[in-house]
C-alpha positions in Angstrom: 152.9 72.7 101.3 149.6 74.8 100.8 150.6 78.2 103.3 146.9 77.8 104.8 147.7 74.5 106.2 150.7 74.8 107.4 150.1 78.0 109.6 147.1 75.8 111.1 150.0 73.1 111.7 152.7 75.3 113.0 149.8 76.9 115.6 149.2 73.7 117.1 152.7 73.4 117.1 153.6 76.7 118.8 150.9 76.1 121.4 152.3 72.6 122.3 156.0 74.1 122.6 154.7 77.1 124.5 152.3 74.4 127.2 155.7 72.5 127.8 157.6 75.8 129.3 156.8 79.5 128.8 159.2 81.1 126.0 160.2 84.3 124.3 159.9 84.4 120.6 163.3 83.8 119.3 163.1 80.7 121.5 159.6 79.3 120.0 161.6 79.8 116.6 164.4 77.8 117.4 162.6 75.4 118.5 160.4 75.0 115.7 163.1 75.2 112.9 164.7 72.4 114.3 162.0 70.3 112.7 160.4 72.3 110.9 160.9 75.4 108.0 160.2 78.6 109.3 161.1 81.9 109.5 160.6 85.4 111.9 158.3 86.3 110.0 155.5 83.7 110.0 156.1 82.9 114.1 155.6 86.4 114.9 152.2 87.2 113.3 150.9 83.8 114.8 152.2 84.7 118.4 150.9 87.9 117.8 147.7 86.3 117.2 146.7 84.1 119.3 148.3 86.0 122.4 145.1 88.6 120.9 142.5 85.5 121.0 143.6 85.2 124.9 145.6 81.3 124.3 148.8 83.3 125.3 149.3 86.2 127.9 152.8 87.5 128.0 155.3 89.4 130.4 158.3 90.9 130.1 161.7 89.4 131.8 165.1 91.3 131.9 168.0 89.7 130.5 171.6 90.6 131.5 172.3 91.7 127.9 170.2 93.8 125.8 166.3 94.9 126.0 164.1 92.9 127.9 162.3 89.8 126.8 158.3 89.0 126.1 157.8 85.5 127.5 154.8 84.1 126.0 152.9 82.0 128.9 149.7 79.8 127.4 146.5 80.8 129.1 143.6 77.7 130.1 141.9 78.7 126.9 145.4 77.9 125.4 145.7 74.6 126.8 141.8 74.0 125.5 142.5 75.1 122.1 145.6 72.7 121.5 143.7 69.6 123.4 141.1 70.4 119.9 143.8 70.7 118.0 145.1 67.9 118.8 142.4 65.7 118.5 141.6 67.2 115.5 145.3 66.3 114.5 144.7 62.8 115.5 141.6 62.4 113.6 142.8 63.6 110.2 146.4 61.8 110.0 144.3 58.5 111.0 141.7 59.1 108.1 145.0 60.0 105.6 146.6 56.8 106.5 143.9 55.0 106.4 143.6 56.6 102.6 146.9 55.7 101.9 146.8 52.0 103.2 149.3 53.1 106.0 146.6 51.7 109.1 146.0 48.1 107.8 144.3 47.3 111.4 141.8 50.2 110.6 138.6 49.8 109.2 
């Protein structure tokens, strides 16, 4: 799958995860490799990310082992960006069916 794409998939996705229940990283990563293949590597950057464009904000919660954990809480703007996304979403996979004579009732 082209790389491009797929980040712009898997940040709808981690804003949809993140809307149902604030989450530390290692969390939104399970979560999403249970459906989907990814890695540390690509989450972080993206959480990184958008928690910069103000869709997350973040604060830290002890654990009773180890360091502390960032929880990742989405912001208004957060919930606004993945209601686009979503419709966005909606829009393409209904044009792609339509392409591929999946939506026989479309027209």
């Amino acid at each position: 799958m082209n790389t491009q794409f797929k980040k712009g998939i898997l940040e709808m996705c981690i804003l949809s995860i993140i809307n149902q229940r604030d989450m530390y990283g290692f969390e939104v990563i399970e979560k999403l490799s249970n459906e989907i293949e990814v890695n540390e590597n690509t989450v972080y950057p993206i959480l990184r990310r958008l928690t910069g464009q103000g869709l997350f904000s973040t604060y830290m919660e002890q654990t009773n082992i180890g360091a502390p954990r960032k929880y990742y809480k989405i912001t208004n703007e957060g919930i606004k960006k993945l209601n686009d996304y979503e419709t966005e979403w909606r829009t393409f996979l209904k044009g792609v069916f339509k392409l591929l004579g999946g939506m026989e009732n479309e027209k």
